[in-house]
N, C-alpha and C positions, 0 to 999 in steps of 0.2 A: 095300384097307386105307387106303388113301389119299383114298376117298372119302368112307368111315366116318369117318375121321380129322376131317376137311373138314367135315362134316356134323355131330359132337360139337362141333365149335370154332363153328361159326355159332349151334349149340343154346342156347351156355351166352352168347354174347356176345347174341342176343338176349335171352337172360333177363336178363341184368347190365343191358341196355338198360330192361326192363321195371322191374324192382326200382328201378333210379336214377330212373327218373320217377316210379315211385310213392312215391318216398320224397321228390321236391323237393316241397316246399308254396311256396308265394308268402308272403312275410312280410309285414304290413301292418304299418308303422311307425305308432303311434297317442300319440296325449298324451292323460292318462287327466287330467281337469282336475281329479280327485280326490286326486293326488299331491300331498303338503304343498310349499311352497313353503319357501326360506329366505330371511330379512328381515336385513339388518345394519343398522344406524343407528348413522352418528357423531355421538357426544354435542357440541355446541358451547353454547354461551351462550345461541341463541336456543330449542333445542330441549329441553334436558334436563329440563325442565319437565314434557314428556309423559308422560315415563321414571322419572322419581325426581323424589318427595317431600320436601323440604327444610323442618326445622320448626326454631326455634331459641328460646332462652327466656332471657333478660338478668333475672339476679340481680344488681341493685347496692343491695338495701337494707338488706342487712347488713353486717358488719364482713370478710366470706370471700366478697368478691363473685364471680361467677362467671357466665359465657357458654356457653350447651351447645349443641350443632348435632346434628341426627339427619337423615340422610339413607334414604330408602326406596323399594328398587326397585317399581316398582306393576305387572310384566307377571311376575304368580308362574312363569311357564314361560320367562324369557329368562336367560341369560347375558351378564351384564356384566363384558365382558371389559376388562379394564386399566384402570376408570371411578376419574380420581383428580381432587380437588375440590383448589381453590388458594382460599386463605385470603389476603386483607390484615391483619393483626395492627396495629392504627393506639394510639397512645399521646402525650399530651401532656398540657402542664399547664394549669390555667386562664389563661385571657388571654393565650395562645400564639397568634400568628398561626397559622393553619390550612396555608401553605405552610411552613412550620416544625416542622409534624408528624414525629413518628419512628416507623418502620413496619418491621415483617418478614415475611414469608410464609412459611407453613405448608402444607405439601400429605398428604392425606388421602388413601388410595385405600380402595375400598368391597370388601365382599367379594362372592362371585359372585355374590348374590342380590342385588347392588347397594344394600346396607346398609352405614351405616357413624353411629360416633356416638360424639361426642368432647365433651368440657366443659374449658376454659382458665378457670384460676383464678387469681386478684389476684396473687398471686405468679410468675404468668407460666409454669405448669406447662399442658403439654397434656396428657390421661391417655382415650386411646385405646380405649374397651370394645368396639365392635365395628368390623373396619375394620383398617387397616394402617396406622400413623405411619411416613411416607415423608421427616420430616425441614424443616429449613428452610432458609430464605436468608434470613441474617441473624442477628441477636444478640438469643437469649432475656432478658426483663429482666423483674424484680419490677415488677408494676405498682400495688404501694401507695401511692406518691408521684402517682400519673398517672392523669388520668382514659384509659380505653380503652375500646374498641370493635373488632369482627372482621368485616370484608366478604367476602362471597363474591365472589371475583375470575373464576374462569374453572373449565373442566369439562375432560376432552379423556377417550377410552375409546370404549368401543362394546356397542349393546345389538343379542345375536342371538337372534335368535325362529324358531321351524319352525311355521307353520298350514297 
């Protein structure tokens, strides 16, 4: 009994033996170079140009002059994440020395498709149609008295793309 026993027990751990190696395969780790890659880009000053389309149109020859900015993401498939645009709002009078200027900033953030588009009217109103009024630094003023003008000052956000 004890050989039979012996003999069942060597049977079944050979087989366990055979089963487990036919079951191990070798795994070959591979980079399949067809796997989309992910792309971040942080927007700065020198770059955002690549990314977003910036177009702007100066109405001062009527009596309701006004300033409009449209910004446009141009990579239809990215995500612009946190992409918010900083404005110089510049205002002064004639025969003002130019270090004498009075100025405020205004910042614009885009929406995810990295759009955004805004018009600032003589009376010193910003009105925000696509995009997110993020607010200023400094003191909103009528600019019917003043001649004015609005610079793009600086960018900061990020464009994420998968190809």
């Amino acid at each position: 009994m004890k050989k039979l026993l012996s003999l069942l027990l060597v049977i079944m751990m050979g087989m366990t033996l055979i089963f487990a190696l036919a079951g191990c395969q070798s795994r070959k780790e591979t980079t399949d170079e067809n796997q989309p890659s992910r792309t971040v880009i942080e927007l700065n000053e020198s770059n955002y140009w690549k990314y977003i389309n910036i177009s702007h149109s100066d109405n001062y020859d009527d009596e309701k002059a006004s300033v409009s900015y449209e910004m446009s993401g141009v990579i239809d498939y990215a995500f612009y994440e946190d992409v918010v645009f900083v404005f110089d709002v510049i205002y002064y009078t004639d025969g003002q020395p130019e270090e004498e200027y009075q100025s405020y900033t205004m910042r614009i953030a885009c929406n995810a498709a990295g759009d955004a588009k805004f018009e600032t009217t003589y009376l010193g109103i910003t009105n925000v149609t696509v995009g997110k009024w993020l607010g200023i630094d400094g003191e909103l003023v009528s600019f019917a008295n003043y001649n004015w003008k609005i610079h793009f000052k600086s960018v900061s956000g990020k464009v994420i793309y998968t190809v």
